[in-house]
C-alpha positions in Angstrom: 0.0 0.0 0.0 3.0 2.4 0.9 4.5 1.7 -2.3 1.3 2.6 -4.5 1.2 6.0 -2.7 4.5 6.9 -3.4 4.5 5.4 -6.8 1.4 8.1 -7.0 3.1 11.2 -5.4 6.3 10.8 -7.8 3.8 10.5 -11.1 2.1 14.0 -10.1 5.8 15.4 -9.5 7.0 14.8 -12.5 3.2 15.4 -14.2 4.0 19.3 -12.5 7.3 19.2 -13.6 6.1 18.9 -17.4 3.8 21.2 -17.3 6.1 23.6 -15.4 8.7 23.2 -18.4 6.1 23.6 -21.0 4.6 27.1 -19.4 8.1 28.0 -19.2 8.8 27.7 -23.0 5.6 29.0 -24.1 6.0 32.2 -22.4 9.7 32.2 -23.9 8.5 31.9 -27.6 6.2 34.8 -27.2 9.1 37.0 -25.7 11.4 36.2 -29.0 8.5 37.0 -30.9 7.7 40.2 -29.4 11.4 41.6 -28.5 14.2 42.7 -30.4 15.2 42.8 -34.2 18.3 40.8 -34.7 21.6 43.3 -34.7 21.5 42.8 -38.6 17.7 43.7 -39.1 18.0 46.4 -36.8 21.3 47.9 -38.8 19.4 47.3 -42.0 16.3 49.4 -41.4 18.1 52.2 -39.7 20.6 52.3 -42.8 17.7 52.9 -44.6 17.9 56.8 -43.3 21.9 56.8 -43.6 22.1 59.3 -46.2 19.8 61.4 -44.4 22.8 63.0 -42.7 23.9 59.8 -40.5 27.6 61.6 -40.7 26.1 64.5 -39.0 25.1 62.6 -35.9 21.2 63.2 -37.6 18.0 61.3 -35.8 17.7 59.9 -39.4 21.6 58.4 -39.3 22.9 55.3 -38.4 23.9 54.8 -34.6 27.3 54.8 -33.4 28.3 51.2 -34.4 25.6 50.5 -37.5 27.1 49.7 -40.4 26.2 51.9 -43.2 25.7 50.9 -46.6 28.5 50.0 -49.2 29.7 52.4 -51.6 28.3 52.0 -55.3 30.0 49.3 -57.4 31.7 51.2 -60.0 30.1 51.9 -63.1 31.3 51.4 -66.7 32.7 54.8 -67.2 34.0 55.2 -63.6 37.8 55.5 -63.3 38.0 52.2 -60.8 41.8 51.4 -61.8 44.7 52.6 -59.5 47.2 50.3 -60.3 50.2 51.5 -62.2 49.5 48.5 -65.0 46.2 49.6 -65.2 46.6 52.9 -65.8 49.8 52.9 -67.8 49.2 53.8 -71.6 51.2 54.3 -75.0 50.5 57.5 -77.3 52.0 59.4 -79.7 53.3 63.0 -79.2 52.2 65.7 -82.2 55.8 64.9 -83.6 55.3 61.3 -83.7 57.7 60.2 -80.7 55.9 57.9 -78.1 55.2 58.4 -74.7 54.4 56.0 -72.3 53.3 56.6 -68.8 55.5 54.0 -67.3 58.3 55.8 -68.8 57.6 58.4 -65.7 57.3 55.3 -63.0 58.7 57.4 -60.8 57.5 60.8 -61.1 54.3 62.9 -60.4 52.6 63.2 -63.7 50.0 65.5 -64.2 47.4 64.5 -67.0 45.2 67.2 -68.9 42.4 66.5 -71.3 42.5 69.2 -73.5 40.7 70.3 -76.8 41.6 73.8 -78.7 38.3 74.2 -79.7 36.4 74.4 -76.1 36.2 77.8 -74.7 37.1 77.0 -71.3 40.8 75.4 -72.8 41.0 78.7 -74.6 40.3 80.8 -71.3 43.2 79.2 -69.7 45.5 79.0 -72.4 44.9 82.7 -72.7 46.2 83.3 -68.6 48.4 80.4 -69.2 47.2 78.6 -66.4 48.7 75.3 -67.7 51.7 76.2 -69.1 53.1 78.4 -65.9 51.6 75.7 -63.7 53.9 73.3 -65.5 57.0 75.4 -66.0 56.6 76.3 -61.9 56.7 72.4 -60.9 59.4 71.6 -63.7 62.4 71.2 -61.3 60.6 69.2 -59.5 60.7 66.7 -61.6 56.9 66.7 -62.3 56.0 65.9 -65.8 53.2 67.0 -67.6 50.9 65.4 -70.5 48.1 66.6 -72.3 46.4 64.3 -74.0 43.3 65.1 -76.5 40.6 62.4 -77.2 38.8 64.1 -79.7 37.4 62.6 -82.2 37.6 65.1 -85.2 40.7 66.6 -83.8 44.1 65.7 -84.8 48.0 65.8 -84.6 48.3 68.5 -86.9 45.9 70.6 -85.1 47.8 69.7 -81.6 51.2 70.5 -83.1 49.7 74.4 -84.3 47.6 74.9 -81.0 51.5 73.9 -79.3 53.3 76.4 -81.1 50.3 79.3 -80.6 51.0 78.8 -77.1 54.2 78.0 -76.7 53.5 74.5 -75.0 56.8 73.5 -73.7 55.2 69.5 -73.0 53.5 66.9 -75.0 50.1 66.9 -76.3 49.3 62.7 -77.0 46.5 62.0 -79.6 44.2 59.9 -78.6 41.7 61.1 -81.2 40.9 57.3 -83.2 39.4 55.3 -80.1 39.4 57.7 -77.1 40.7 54.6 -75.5 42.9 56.3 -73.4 39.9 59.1 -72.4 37.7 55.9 -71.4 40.4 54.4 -69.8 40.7 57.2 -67.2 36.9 57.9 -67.3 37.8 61.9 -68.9 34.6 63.8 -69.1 35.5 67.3 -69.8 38.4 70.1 -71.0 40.0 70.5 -68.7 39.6 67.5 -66.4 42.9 66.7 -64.5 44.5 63.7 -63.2 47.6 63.6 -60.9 49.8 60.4 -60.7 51.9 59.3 -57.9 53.5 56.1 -57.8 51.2 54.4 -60.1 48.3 55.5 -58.3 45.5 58.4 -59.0 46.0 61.1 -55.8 43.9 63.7 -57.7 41.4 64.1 -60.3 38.3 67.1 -61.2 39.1 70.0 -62.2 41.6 73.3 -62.7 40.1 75.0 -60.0 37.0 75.8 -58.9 36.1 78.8 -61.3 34.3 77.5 -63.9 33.0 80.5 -65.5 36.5 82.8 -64.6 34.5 85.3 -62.2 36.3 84.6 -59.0 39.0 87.0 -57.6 42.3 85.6 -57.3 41.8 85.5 -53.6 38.6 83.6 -53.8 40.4 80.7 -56.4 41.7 77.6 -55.7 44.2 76.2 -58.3 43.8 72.5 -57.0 46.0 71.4 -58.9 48.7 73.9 -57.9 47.4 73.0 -54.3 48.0 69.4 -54.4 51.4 69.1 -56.5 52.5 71.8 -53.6 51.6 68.8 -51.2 52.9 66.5 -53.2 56.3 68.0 -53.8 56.3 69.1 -50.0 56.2 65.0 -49.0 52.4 65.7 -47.7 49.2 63.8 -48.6 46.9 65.8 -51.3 43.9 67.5 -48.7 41.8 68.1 -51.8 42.0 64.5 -53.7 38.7 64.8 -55.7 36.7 68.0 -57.2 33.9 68.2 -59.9 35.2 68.6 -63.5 34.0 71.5 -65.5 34.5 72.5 -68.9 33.6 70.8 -72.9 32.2 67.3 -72.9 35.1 65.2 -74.4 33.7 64.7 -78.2 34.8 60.8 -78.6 
């Protein structure tokens, strides 16, 4: 008789025991149901708002810690190459001699799209913008290359806008493909590209004074700016600006 009754009391202790367990759980479920995003949900909706001003410390940013969203895969046209082998190319000077960017491995080389025809190459032309900026960084060592990818344009026409102006350095056709142009993702005359150790450390434009109106104290050569850096052993401050000037007619 003593043995059925404890045989009893143990089957309602573990009978409580079950039922204990299962309340337990339930009430757990609803609280994962009911609680938190996961950190990767919560990151993702609040990135949503990131270019809201989430730099600025905004309501609409990111928190501290949230990662915000990739930058844009590169398209087409986008200069994406900053190795030396990717950026080296071969053109011909107005007088026919080649020139090779890995010829100037290790130099600064400045690159300028240029094209006689556009009004804003004329305008600096005209102040010499180019040429004094390239006979001031000479000793140096900088090097300096225009290089036109116009279509209808040719060597002939580089070789007599050289001479007008008294360009002391080469201007490279790349008039047949605009490989060169595409290869660098050129938009305008002027847009400028500076080269250090097989790497792009500046492009955009001249300055920013597209239409000439500033005073001298309001304009920023940047190009003067950063080969002052550069030839100073410092890091160029300014290493990107919008391009003005002529679409590049390839």
């Amino acid at each position: 008789m003593m043995n059925a009754y404890r045989i009893a009391m143990l089957a309602v202790v573990a009978l409580a025991a079950v039922l204990t367990f299962g309340l337990v759980a339930t009430a757990g479920d609803k609280t994962g149901a009911t609680g938190a995003q996961p950190a990767s949900d919560t990151a993702m909706s609040c990135c949503k708002g990131a270019d809201k001003g989430g730099d600025k410390g905004d309501k609409g940013g990111c928190p501290v810690g949230a990662e915000k969203p990739g930058p844009k895969a590169p398209t087409e046209n986008a200069t994406s190459a900053t190795a030396s082998d990717e950026l080296n190319f071969t053109l011909n000077n107005y007088d026919g001699t080649k020139v090779s960017l890995s010829d100037h491995a290790d130099k600064i080389v400045v690159l300028e799209w240029i094209n006689a025809e556009c009004p804003y190459v004329v305008r600096h032309y005209k102040a010499k913008t180019m040429t004094d900026l390239a006979a001031k960084y000479k000793d140096n060592g900088v090097v300096w290359l225009a290089i036109n990818s116009g279509k209808n344009m040719n060597a002939s026409g580089d070789a007599k806008w050289a001479q007008e102006h008294q360009i002391a350095y080469p201007i490279l056709a790349d008039h047949a493909e605009g490989k060169v142009g595409k290869q660098y993702g050129a938009k305008t005359t002027p847009h400028m590209f500076i080269i250090q150790q097989g790497k792009i450390v500046y492009r955009g434009g001249i300055d920013n004074d597209p239409n000439g109106k500033l005073s001298a104290e309001e304009r920023i050569n940047y190009v003067d700016k950063a080969l002052a850096e550069l030839t100073s052993g410092k890091a160029v401050s300014v290493p990107e600006s919008k391009p003005y000037g002529c679409t590049v007619k390839y």
